[in-house]
KOLSE-972970 format. One record per residue: residue number from 1; residue in one letter; y, x, z of N, C-alpha, C, O, CB in turn. Coordinates in steps of 0.1 Angstrom, whole numbers, always signed. Last residue first. Glycine has a CB too. Layout:
N
     k   r   n.north   n.east    n.up   ca.north   ca.east   ca.up   c.north   c.east    c.up   o.north   o.east    o.up   cb.north   cb.east   cb.up
   NUM   A         Y        X       Z          Y         X       Z         Y        X       Z         Y        X       Z          Y         X       Z
...
This chain:
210
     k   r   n.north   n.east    n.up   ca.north   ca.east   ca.up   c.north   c.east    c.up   o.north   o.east    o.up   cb.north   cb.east   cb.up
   210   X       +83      -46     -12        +88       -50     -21       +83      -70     -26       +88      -75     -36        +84       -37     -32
   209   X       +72      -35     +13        +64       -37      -2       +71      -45     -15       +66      -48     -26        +51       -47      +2
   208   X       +97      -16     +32        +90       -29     +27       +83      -25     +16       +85      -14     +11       +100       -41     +22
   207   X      +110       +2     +54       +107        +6     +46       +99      -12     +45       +97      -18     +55       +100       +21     +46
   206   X      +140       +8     +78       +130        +1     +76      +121       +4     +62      +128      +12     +56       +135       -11     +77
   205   X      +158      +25     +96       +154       +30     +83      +140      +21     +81      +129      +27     +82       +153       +48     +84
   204   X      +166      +20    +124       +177       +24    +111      +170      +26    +101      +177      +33     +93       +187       +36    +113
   203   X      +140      +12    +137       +151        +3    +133      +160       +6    +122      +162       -1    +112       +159        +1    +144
   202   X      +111      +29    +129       +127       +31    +130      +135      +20    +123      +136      +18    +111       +132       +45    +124
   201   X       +91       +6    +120        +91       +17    +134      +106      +25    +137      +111      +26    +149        +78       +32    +130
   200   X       +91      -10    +104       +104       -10    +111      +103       -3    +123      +110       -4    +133       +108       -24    +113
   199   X       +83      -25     +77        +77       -19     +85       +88       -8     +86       +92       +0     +77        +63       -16     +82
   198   X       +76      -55     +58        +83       -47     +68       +79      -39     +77       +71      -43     +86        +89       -53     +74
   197   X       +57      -72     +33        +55       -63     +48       +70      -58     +52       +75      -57     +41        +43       -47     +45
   196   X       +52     -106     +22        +58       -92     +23       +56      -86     +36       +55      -92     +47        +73       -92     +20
   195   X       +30     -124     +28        +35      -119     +13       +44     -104     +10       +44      -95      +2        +46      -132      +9
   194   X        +5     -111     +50        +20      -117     +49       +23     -112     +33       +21     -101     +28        +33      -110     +62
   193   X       -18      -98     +56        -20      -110     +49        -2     -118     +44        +1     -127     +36        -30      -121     +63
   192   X       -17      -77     +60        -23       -75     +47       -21      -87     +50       -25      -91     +39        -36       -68     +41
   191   X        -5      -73     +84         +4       -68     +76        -5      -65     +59        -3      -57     +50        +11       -53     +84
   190   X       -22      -91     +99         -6       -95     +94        -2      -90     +84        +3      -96     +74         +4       -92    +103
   189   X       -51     -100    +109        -40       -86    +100       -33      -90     +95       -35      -94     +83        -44       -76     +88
   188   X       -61     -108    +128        -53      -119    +117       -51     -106    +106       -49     -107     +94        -34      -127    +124
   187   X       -71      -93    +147        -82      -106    +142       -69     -110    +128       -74     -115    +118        -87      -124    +161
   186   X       -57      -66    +147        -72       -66    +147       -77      -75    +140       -84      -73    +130        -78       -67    +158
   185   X       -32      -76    +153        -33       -69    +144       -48      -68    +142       -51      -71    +130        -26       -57    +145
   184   X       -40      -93    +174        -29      -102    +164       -34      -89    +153       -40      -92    +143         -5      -105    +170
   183   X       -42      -73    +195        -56       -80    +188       -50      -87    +183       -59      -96    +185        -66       -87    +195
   182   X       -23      -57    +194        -27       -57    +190       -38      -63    +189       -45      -58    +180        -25       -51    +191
   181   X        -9      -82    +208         +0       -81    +197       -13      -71    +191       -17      -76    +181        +18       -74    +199
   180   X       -18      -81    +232        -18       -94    +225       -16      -90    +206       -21      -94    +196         -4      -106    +233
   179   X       -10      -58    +245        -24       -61    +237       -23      -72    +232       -33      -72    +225        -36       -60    +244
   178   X       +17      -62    +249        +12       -51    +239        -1      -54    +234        -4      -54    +222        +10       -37    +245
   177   X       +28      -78    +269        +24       -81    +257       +19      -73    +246       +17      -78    +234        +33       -86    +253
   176   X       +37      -61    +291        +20       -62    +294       +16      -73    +278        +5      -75    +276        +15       -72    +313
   175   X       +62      -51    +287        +52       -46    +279       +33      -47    +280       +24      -41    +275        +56       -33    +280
   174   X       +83      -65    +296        +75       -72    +285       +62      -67    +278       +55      -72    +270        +83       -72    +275
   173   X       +96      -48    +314        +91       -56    +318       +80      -67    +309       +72      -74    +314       +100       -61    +324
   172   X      +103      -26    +295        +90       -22    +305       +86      -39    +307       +75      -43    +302        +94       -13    +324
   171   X      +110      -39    +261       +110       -34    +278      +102      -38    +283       +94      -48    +280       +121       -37    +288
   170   X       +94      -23    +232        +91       -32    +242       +98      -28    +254       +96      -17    +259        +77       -34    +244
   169   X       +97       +1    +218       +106        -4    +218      +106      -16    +227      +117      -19    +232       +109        -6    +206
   168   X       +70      +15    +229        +87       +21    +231       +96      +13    +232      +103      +13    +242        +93       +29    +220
   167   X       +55       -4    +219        +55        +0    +236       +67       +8    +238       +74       +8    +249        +42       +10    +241
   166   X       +59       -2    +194        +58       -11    +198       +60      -10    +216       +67      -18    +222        +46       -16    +193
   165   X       +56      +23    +185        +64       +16    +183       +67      +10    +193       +75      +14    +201        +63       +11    +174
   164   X       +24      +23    +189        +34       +35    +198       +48      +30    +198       +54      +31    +208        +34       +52    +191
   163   X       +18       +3    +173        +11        +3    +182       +26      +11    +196       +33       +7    +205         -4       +12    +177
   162   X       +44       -4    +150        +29        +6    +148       +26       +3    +172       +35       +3    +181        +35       +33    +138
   161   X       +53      -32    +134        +57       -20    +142       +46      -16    +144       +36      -23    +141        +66       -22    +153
   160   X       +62      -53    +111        +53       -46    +115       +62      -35    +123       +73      -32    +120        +45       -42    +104
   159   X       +71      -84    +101        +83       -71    +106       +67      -61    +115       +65      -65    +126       +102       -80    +122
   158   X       +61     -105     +70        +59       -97     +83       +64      -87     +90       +61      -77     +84        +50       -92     +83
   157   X       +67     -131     +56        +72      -117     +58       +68     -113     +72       +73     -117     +83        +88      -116     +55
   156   X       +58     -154     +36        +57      -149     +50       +57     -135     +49       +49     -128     +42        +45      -154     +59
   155   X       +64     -184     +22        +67      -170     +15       +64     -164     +34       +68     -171     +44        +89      -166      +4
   154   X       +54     -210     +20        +58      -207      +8       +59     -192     +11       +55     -185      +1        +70      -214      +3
   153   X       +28     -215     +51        +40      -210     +46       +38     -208     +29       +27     -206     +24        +45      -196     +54
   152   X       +20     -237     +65        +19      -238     +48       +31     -230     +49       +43     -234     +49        +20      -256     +38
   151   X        -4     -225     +92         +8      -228     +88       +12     -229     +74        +6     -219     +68        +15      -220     +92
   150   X       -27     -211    +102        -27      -220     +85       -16     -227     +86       -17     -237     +80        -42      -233     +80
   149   X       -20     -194    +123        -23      -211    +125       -26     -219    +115       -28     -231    +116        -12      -218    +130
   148   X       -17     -168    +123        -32      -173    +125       -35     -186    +125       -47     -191    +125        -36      -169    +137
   147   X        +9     -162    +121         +2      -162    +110       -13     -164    +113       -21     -160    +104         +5      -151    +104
   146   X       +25     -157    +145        +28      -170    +136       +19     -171    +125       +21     -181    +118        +42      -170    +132
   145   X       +34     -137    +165        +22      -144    +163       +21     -159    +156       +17     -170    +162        +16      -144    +176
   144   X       +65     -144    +172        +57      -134    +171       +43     -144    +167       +43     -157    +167        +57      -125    +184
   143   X       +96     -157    +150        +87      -155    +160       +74     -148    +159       +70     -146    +148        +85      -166    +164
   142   X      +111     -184    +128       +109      -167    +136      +101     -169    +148       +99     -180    +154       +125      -160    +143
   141   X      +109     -199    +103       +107      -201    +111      +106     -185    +118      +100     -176    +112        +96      -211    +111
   140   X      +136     -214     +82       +132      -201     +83      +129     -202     +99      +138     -204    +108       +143      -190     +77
   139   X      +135     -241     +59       +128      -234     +67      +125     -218     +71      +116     -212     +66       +120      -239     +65
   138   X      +157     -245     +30       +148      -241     +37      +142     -234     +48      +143     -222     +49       +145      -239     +32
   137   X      +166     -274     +11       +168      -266     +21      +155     -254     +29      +144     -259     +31       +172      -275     +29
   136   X      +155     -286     -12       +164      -277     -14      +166     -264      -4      +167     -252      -7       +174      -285     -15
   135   X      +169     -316      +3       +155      -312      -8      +164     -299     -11      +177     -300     -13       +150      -324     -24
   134   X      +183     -316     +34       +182      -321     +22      +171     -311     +10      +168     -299     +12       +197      -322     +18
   133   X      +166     -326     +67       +168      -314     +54      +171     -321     +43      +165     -331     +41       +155      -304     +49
   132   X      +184     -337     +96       +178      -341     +80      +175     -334     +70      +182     -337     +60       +185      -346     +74
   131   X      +171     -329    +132       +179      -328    +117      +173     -326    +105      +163     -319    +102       +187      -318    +116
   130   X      +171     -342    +161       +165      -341    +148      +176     -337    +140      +188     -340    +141       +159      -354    +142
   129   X      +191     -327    +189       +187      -340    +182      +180     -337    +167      +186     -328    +160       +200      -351    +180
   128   X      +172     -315    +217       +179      -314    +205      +179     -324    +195      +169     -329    +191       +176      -305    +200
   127   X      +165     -318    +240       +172      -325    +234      +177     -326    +221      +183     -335    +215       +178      -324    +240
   126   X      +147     -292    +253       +164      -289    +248      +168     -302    +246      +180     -301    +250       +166      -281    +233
   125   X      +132     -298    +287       +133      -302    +269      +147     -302    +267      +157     -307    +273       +127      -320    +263
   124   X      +132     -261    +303       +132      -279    +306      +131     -286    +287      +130     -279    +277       +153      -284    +316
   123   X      +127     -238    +310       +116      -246    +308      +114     -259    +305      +105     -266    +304       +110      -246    +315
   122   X      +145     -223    +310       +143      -231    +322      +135     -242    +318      +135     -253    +323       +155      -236    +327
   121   X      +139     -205    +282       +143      -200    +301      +142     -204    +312      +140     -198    +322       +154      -197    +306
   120   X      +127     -218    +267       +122      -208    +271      +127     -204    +286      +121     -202    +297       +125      -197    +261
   119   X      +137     -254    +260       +146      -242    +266      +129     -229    +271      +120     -234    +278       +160      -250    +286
   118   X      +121     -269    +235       +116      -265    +253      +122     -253    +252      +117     -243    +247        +98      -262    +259
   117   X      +121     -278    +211       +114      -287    +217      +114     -284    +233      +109     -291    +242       +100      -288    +211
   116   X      +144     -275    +178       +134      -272    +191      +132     -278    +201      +140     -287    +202       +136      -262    +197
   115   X      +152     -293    +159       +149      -277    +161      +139     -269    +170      +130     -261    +169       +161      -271    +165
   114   X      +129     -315    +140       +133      -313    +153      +134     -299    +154      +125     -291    +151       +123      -318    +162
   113   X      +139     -328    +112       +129      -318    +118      +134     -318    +132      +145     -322    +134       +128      -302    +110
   112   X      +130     -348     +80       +140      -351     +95      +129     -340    +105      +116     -341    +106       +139      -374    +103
   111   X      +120     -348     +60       +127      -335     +60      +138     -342     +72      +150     -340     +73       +134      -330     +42
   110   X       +94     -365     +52       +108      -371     +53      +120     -360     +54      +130     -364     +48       +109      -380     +66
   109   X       +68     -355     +26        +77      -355     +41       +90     -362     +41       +95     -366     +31        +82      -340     +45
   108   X       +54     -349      +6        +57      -361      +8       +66     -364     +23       +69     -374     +29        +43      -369      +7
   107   X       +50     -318     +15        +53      -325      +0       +63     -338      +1       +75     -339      -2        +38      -330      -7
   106   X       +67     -314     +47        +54      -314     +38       +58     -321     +23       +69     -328     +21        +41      -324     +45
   105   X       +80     -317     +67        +85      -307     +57       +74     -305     +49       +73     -294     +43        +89      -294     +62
   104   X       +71     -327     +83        +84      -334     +79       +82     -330     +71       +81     -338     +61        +97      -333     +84
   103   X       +48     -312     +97        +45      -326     +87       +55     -332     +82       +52     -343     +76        +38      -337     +92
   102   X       +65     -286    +104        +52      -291     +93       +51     -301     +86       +53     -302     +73        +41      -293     +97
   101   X       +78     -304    +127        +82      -291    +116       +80     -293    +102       +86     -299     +93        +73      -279    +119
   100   X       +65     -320    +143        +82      -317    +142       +86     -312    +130       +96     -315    +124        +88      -307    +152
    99   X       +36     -314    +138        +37      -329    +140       +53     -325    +139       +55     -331    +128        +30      -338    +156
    98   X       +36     -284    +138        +26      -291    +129       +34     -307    +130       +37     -311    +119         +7      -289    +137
    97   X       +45     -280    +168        +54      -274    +153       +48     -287    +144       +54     -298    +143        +48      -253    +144
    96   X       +26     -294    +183        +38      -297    +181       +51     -294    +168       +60     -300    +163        +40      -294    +191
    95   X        +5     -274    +177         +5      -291    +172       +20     -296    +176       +24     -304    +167         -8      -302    +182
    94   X       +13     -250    +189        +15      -257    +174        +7     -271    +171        +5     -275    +160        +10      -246    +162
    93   X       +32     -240    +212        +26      -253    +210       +23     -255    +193       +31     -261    +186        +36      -265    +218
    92   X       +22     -206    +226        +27      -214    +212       +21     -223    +212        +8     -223    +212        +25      -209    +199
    91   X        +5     -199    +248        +22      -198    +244       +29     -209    +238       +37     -218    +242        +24      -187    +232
    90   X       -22     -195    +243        -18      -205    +249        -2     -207    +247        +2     -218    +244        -23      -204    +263
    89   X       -30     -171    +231        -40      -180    +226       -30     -196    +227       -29     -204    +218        -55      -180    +239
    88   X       -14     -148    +238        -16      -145    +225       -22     -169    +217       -20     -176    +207        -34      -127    +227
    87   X       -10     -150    +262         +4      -156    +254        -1     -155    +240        +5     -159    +230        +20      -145    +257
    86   X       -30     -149    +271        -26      -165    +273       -13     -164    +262        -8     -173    +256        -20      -171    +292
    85   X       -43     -125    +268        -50      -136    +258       -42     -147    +263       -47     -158    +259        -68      -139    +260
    84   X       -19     -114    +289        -19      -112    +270       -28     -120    +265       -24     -125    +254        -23       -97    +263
    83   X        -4     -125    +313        -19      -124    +309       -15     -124    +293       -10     -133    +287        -31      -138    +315
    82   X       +16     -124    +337        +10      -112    +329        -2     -110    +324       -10     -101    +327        +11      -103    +335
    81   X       +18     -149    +352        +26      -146    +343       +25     -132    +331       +31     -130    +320        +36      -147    +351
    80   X       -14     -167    +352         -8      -158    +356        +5     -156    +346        +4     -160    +335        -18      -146    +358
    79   X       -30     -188    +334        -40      -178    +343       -30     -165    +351       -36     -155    +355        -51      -170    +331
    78   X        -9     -206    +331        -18      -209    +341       -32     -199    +347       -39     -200    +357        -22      -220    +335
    77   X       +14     -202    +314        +11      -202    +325        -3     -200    +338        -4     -194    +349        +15      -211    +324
    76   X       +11     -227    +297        +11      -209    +295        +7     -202    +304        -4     -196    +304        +23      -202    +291
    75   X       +12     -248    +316         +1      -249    +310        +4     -234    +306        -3     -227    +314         +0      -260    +300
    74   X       +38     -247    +331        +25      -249    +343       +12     -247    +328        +1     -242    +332        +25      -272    +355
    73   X       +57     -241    +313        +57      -229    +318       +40     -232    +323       +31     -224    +320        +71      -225    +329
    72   X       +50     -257    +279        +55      -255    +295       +49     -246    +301       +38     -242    +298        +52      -267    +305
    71   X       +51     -236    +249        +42      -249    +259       +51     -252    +274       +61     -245    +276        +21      -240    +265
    70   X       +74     -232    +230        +67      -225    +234       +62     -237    +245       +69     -246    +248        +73      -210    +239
    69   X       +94     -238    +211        +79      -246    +209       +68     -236    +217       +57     -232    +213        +75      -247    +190
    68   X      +114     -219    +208       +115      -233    +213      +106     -239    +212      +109     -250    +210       +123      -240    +210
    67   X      +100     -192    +200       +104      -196    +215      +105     -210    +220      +100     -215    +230       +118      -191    +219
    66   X      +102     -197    +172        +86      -204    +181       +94     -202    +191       +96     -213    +195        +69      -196    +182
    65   X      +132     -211    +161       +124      -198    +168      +112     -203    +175      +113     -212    +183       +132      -190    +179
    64   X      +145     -220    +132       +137      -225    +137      +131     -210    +146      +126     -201    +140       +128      -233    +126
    63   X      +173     -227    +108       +162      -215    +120      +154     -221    +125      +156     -233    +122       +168      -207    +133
    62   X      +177     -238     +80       +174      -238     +92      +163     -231    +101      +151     -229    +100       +173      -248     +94
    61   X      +200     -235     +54       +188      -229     +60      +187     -237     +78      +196     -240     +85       +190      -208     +59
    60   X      +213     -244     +19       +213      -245     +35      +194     -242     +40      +182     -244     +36       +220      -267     +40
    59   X      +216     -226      -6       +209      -233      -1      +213     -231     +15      +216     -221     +21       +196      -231      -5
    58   X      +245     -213     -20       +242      -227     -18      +231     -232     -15      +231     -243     -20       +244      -233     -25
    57   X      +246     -190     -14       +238      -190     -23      +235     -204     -30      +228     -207     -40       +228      -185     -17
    56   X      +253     -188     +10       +260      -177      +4      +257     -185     -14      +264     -184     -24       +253      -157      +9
    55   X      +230     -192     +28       +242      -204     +26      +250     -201     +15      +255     -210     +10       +253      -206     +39
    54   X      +212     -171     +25       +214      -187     +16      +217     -193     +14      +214     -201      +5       +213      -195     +13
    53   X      +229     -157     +36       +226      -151     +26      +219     -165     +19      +223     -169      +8       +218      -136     +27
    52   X      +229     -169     +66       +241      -165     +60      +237     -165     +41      +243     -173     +34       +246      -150     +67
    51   X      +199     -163     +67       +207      -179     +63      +216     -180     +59      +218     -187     +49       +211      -187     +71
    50   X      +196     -140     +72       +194      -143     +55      +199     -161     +56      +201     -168     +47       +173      -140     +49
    49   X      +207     -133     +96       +215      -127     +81      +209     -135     +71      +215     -137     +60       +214      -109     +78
    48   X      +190     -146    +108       +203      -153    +109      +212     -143     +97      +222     -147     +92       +210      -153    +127
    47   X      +163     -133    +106       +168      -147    +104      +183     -152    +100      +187     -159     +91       +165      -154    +116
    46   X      +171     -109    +117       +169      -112     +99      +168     -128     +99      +173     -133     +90       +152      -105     +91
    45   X      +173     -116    +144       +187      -112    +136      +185     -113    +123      +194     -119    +117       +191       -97    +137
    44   X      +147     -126    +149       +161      -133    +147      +170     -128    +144      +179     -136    +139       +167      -138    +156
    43   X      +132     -106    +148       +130      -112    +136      +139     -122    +138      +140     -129    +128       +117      -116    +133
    42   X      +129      -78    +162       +143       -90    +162      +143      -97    +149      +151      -94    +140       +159       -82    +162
    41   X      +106      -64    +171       +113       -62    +157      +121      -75    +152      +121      -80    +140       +101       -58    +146
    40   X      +104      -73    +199       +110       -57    +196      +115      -57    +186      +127      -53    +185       +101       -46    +194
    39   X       +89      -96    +196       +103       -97    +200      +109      -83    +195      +119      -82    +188       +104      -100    +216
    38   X       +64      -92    +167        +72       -91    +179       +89      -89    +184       +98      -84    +178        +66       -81    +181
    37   X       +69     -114    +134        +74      -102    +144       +72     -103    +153       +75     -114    +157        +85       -97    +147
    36   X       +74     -132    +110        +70      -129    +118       +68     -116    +125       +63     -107    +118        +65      -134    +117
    35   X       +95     -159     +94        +93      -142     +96       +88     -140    +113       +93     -144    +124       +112      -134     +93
    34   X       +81     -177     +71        +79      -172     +79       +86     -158     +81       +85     -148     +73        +68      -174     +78
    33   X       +96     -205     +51        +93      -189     +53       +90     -188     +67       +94     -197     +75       +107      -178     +50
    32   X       +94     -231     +33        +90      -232     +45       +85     -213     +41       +76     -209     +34        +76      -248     +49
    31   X      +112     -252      +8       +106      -238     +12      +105     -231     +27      +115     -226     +32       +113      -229      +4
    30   X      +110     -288      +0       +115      -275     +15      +107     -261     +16       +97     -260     +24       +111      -282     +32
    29   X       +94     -299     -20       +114      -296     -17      +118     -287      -6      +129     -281      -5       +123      -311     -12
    28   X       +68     -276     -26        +74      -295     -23       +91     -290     -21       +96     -279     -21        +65      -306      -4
    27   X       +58     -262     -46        +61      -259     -27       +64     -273     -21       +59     -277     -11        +77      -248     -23
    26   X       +60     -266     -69        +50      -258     -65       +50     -260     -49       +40     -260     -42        +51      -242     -70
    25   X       +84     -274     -76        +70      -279     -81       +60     -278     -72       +52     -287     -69        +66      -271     -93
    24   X      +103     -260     -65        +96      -272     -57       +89     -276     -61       +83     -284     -54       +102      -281     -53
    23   X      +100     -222     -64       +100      -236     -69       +96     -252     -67       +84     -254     -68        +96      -234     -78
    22   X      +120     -198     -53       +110      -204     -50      +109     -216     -57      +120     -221     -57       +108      -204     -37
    21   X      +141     -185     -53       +135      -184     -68      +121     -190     -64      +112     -187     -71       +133      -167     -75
    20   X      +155     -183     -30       +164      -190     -41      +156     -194     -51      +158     -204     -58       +175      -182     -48
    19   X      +132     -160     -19       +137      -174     -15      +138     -184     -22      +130     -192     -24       +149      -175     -11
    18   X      +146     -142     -36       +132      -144     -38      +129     -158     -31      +123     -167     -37       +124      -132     -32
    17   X      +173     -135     -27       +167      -140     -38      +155     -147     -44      +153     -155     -53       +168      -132     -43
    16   X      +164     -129      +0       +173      -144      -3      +173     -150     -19      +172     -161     -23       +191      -143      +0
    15   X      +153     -104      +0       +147      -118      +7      +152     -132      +1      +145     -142      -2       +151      -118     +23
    14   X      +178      -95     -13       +164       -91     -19      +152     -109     -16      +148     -119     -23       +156       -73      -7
    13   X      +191      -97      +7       +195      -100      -3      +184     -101      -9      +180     -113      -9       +204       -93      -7
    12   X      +175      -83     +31       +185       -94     +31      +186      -99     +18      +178     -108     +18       +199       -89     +36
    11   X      +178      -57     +20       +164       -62     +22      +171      -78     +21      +172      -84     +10       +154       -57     +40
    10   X      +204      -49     +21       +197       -51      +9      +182      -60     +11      +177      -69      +4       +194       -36      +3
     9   X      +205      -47     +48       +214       -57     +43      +210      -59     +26      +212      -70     +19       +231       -51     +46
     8   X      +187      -30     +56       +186       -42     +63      +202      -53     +53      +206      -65     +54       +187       -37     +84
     7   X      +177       -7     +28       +187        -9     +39      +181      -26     +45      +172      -32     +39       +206        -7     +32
     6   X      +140       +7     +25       +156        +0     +20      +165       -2     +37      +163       +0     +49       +152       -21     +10
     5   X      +118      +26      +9       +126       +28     +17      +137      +13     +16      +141       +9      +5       +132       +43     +13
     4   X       +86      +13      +1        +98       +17      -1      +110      +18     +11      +110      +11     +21       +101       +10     -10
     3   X       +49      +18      +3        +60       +11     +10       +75      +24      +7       +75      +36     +10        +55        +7     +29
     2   X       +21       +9      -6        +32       +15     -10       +45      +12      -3       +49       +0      -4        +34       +12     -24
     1   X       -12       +8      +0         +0        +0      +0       +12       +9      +0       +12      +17      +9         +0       -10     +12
């Protein structure tokens, strides 16, 4: 696998084109991206530059972070706050993405989505009120371990970091997530299964598959 050098504001662009050039024949009206990453490789900042870069473009984007579809604290929870098979297995509510997200944003969908479903910090329900996609718009969902669920992503980009990476850039207090993330690399292989790779062991100098 070949991987090129690029900047984070070219990648950006690159991303948005390829986005723009997605077709609703094929996808249904809402191009549904994945960018998936550990927290370390801030798959919300590339989120929020490439929305810019589709708004830029005249498609409207919506973020979407698995944080807000993360389960209640008493069910994630429940074998301890430092257990990696819970955050790897239990974390992420996706029958809820699947029933908010997913099934709006399906062929025949209504494109009314819910942003998110559960403040991460106080555990309580955000409220957030639904919003309408118009045909056209598209789904940029962020967050770690997002590629084992048969999610219908149109395009999934993977932000890879290498093992040693990963524990550097992780704070201490986060770093009992390490093994989760390597058995995510073991059972899913992200970085052969995502349309595009990123790979971002140095933040200032990322390299992609193009």
């Amino acid at each position: 696998m070949q991987l090129n050098p690029v900047s984070w504001p070219s990648l950006t662009e690159a991303l948005a084109d390829r986005i723009t050039g997605l077709t609703p024949a094929d996808q249904g009206p809402w191009p549904r991206v994945a960018l998936d990453g550990a927290p370390a490789a801030r798959t919300g900042d590339l989120a929020e530059a490439l929305a810019e870069a589709l708004r830029v473009r005249g498609r409207p984007a919506l973020r979407v972070s698995a944080a807000g579809y993360w389960r209640a604290a008493s069910l994630r929870l429940e074998h301890g706050r430092h257990d990696p098979d819970s955050y790897y297995d239990l974390w992420l509510d996706n029958a809820a993405l699947w029933r908010e997200v997913f099934g709006p944003l399906s062929p025949d969908g209504t494109g009314r989505v819910l942003p998110s479903l559960r403040d991460p910090a106080t555990d309580r329900a955000t409220r957030a009120p639904y919003t309408e996609l118009p045909p056209g718009a598209v789904l940029l969902l962020e967050g770690p371990l997002l590629l084992g669920y048969g999610f219908p992503f149109d395009l999934a980009v993977h932000l890879h970091l290498s093992t040693g990476a990963l524990a550097r850039r992780t704070p201490e207090s986060d770093r009992w997530t390490v093994p989760a993330f390597v058995r995510y690399d073991d059972e899913i292989h992200p970085a052969q299964s995502a349309d595009i790779l990123v790979h971002c062991d140095d933040p200032r100098r990322p390299a992609w598959t193009g």
